[in-house]
N, CA, C and O atoms as CSV, one atom per row, in Angstrom:
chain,resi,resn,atom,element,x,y,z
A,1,UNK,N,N,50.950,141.039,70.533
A,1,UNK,CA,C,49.655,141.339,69.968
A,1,UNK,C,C,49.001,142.473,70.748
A,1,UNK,O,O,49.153,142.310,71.958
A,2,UNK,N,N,48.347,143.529,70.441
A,2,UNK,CA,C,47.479,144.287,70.398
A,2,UNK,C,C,46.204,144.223,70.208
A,2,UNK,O,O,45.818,143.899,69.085
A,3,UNK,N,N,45.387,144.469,71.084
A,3,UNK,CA,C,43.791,144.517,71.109
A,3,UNK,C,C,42.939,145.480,70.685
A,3,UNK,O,O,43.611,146.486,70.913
A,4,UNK,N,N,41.967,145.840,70.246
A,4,UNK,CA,C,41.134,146.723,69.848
A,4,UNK,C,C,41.200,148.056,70.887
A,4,UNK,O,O,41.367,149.266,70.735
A,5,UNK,N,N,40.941,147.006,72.205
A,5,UNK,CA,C,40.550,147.792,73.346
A,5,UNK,C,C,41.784,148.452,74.100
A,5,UNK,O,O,41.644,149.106,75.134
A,6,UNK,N,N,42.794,148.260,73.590
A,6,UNK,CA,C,44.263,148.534,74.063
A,6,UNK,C,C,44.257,149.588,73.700
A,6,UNK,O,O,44.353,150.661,74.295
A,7,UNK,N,N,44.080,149.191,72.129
A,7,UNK,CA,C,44.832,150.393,71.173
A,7,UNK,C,C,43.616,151.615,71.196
A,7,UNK,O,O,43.612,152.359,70.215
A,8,UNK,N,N,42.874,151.790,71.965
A,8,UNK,CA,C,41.363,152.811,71.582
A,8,UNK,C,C,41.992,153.487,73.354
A,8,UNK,O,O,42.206,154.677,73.588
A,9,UNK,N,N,42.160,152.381,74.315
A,9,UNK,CA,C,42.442,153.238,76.054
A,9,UNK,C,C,44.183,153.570,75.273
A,9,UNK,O,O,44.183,154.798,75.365
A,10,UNK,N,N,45.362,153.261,74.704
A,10,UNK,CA,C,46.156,153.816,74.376
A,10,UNK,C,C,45.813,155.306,73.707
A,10,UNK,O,O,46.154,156.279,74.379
A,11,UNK,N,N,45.236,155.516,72.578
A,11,UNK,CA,C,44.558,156.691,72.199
A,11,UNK,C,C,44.127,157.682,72.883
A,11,UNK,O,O,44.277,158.852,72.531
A,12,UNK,N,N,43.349,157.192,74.291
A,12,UNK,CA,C,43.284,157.884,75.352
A,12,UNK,C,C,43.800,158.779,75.844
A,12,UNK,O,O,43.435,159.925,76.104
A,13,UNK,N,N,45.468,157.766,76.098
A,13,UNK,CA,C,46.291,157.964,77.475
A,13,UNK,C,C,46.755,159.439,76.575
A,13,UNK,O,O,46.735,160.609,76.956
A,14,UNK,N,N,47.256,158.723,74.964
A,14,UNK,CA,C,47.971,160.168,74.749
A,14,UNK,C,C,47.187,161.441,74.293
A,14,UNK,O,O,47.680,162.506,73.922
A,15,UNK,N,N,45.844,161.110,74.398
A,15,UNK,CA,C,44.658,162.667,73.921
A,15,UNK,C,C,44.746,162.661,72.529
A,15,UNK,O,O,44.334,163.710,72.034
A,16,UNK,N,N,45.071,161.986,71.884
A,16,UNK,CA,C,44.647,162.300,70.250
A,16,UNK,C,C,43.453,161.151,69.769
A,16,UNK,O,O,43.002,160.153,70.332
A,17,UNK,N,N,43.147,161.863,68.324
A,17,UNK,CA,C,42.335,161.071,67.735
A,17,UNK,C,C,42.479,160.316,66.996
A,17,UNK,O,O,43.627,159.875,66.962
A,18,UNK,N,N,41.672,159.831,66.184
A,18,UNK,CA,C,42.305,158.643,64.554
A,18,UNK,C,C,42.843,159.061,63.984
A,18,UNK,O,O,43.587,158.360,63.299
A,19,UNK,N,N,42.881,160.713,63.814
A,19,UNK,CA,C,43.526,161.122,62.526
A,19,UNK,C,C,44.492,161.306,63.170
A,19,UNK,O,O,45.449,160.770,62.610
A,20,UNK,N,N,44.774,161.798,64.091
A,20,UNK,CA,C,46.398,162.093,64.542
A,20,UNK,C,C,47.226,160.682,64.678
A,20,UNK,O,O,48.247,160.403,64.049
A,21,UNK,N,N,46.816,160.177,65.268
A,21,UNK,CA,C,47.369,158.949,65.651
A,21,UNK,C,C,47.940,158.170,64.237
A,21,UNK,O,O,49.099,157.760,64.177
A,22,UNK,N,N,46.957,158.017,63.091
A,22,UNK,CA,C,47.259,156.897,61.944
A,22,UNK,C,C,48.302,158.533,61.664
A,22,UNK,O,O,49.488,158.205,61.683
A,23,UNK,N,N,48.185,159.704,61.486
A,23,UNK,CA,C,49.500,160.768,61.179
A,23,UNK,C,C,51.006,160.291,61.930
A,23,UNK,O,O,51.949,159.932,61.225
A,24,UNK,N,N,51.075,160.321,62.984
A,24,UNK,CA,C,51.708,160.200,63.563
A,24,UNK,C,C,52.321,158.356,63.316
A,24,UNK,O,O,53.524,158.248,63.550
A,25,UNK,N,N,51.794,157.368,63.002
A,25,UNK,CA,C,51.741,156.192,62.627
A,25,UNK,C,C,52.456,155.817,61.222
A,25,UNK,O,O,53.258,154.983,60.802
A,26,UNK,N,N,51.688,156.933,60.731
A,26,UNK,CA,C,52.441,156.718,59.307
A,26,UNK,C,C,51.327,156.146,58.152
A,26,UNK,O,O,51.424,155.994,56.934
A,27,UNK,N,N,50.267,155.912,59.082
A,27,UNK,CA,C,49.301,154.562,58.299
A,27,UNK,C,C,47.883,155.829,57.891
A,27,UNK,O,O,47.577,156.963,58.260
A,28,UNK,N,N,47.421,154.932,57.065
A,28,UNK,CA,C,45.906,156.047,56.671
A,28,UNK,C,C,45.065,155.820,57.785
A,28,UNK,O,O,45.121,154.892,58.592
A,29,UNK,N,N,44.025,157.082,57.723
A,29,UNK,CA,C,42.774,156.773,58.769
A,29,UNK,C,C,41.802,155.963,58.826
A,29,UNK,O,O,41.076,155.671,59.776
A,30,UNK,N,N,41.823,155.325,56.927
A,30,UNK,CA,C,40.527,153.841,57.434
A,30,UNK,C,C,41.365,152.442,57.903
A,30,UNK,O,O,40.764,151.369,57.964
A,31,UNK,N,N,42.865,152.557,58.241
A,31,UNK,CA,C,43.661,151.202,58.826
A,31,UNK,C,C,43.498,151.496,60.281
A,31,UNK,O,O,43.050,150.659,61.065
A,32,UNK,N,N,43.910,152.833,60.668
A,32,UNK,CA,C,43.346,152.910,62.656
A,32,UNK,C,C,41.794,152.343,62.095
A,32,UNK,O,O,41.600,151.130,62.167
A,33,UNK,N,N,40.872,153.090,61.626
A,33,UNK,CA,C,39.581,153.002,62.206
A,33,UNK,C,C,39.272,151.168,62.052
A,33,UNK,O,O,38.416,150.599,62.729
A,34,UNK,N,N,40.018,150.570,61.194
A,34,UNK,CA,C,39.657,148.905,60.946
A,34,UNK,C,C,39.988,148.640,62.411
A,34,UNK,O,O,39.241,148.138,63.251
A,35,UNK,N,N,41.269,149.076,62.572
A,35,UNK,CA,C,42.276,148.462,63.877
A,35,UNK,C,C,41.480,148.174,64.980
A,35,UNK,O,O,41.436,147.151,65.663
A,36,UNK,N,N,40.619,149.613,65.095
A,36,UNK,CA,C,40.119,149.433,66.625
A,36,UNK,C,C,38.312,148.575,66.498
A,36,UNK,O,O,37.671,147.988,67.370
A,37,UNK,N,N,38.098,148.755,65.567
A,37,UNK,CA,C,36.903,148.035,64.988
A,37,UNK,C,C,37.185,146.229,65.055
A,37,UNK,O,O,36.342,145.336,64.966
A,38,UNK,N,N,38.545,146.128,65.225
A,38,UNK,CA,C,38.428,144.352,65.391
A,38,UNK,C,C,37.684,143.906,66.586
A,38,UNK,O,O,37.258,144.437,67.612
A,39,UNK,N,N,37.690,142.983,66.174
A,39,UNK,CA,C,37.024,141.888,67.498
A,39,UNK,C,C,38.244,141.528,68.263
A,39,UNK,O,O,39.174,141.035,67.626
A,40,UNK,N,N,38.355,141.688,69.406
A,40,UNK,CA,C,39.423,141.322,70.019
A,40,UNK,C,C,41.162,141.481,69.535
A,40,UNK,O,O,41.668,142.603,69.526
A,41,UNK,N,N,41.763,140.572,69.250
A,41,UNK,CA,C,43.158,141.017,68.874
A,41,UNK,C,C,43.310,141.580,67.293
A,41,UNK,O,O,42.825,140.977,66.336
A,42,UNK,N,N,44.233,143.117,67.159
A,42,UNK,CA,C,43.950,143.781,65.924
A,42,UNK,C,C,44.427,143.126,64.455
A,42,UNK,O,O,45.488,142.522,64.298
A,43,UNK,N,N,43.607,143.324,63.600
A,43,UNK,CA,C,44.180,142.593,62.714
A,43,UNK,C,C,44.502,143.311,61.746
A,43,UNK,O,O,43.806,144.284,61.458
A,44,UNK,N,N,45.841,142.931,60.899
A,44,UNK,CA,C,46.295,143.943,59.635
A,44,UNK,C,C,47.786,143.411,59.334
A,44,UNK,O,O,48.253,142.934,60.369
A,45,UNK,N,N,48.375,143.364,58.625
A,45,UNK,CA,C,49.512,143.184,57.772
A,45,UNK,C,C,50.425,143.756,58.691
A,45,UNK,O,O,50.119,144.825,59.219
A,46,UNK,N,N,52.136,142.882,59.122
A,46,UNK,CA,C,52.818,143.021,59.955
A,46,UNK,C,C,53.704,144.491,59.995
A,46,UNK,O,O,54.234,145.050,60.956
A,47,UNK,N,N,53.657,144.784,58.906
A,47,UNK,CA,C,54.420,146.307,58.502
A,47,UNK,C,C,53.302,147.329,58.993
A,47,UNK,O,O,53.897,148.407,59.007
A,48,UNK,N,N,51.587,147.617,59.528
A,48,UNK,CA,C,51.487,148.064,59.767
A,48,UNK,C,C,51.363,148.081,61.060
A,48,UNK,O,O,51.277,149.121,61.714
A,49,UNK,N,N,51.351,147.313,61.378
A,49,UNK,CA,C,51.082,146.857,63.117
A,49,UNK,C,C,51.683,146.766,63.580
A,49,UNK,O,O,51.411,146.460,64.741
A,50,UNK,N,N,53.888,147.007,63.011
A,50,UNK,CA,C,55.028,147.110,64.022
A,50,UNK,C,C,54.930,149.005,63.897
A,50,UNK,O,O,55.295,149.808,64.756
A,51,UNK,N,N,54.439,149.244,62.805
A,51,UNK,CA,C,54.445,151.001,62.516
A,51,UNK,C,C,53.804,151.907,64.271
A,51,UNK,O,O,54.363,152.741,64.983
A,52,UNK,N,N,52.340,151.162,64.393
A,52,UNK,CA,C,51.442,151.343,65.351
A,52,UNK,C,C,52.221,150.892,67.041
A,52,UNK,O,O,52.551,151.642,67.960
A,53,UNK,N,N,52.291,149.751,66.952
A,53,UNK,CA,C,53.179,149.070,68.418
A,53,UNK,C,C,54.609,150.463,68.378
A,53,UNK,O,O,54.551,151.448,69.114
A,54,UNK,N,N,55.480,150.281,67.627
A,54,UNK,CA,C,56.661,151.691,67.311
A,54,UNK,C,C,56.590,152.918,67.925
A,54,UNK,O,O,57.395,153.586,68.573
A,55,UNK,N,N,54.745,153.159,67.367
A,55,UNK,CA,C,55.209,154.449,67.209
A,55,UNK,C,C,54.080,155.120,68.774
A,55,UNK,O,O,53.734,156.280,68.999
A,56,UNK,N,N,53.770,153.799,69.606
A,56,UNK,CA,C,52.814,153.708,70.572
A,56,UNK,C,C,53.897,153.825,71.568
A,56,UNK,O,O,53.853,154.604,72.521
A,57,UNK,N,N,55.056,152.867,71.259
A,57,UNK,CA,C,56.018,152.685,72.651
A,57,UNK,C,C,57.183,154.225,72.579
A,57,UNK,O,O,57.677,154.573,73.652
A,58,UNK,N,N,57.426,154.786,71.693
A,58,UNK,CA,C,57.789,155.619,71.468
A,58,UNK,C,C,57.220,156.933,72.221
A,58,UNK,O,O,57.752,157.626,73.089
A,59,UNK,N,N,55.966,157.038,71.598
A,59,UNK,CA,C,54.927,157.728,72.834
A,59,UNK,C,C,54.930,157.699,74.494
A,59,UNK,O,O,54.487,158.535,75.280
A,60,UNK,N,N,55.617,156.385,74.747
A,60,UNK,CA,C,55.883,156.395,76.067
A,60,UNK,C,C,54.299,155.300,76.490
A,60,UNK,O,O,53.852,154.914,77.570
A,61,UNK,N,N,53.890,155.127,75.229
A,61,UNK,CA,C,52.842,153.685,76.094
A,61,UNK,C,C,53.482,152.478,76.107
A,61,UNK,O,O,54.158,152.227,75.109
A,62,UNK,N,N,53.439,151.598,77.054
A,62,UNK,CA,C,53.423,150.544,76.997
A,62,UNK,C,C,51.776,149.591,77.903
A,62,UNK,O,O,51.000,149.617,78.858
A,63,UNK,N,N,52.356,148.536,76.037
A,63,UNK,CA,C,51.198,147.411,76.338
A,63,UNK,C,C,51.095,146.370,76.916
A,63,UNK,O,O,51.825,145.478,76.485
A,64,UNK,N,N,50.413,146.109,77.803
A,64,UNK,CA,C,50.793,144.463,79.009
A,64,UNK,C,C,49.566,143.636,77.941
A,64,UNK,O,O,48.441,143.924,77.532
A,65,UNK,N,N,50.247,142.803,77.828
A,65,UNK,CA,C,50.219,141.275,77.172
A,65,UNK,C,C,49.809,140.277,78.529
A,65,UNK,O,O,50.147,140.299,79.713
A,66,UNK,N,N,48.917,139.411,77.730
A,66,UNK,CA,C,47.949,138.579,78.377
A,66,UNK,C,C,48.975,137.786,79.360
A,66,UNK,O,O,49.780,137.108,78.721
A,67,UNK,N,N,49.109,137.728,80.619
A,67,UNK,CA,C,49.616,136.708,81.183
A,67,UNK,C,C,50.910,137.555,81.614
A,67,UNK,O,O,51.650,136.885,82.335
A,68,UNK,N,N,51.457,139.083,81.313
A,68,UNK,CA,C,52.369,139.437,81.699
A,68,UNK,C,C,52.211,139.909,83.000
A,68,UNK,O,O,51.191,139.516,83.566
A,69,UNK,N,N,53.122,140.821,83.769
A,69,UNK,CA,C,53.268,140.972,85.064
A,69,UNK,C,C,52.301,142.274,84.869
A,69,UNK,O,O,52.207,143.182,84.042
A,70,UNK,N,N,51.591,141.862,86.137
A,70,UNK,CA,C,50.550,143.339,86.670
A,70,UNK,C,C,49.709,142.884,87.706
A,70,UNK,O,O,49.245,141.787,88.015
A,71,UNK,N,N,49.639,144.067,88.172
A,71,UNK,CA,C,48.890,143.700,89.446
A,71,UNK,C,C,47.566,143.370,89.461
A,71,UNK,O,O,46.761,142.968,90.301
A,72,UNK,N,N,47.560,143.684,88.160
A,72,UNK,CA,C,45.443,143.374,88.223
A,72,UNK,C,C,45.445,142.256,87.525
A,72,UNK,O,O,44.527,141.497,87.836
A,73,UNK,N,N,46.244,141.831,86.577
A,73,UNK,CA,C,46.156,140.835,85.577
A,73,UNK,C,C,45.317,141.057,84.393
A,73,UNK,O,O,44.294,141.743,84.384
A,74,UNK,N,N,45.852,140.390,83.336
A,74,UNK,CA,C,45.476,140.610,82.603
A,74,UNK,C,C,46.024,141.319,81.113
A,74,UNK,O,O,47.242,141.400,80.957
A,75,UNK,N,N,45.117,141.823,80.040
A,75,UNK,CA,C,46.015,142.806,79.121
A,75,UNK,C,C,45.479,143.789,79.368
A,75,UNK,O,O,44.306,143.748,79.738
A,76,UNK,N,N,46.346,145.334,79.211
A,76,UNK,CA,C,45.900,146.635,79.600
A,76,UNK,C,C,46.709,147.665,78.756
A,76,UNK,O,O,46.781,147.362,77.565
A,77,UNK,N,N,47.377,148.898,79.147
A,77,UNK,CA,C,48.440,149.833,78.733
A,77,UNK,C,C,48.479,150.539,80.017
A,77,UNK,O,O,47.695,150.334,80.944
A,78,UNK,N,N,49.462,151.402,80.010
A,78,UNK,CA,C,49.823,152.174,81.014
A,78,UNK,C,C,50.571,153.060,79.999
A,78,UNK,O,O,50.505,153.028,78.771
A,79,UNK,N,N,51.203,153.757,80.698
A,79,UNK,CA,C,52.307,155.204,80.478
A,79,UNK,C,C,53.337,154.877,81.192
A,79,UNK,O,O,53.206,154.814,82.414
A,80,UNK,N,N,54.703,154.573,80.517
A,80,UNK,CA,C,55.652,154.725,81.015
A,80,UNK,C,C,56.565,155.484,82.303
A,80,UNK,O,O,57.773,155.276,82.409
């Protein structure tokens, strides 16, 4: 799972915006703008949200998941 707040500091890491990102995604620009607009974990239909996770780890982000290994704890992203 993916968080609002993941996927908005992911956006970050790689310098683009909504529109590039849902381009690059594959998905339209009002499914990013829902995405990061959730409350906590993102919500949307599984075909678009493996498109987004895909095309995020591809990018060279990876997302730490609640309870995975990190030094601060917690969920976050980094750069490969």
């Amino acid at each position: 799972m993916i968080t609002a707040g993941q996927l908005r500091a992911a956006r970050a890491l790689l310098g683009v915006d909504q529109r590039e990102l849902a381009h690059r995604c594959g998905l339209s620009l009002p499914t990013i703008q829902r995405m990061e607009a959730s409350d906590g974990v993102v919500r949307g239909n599984v075909d678009s949200l493996m498109k987004l996770v895909d095309t995020l780890a591809a990018t060279g982000i990876e997302l730490i998941g609640e309870g995975a290994t990190s030094s601060g704890g917690g969920r976050g992203v980094r750069l490969k």
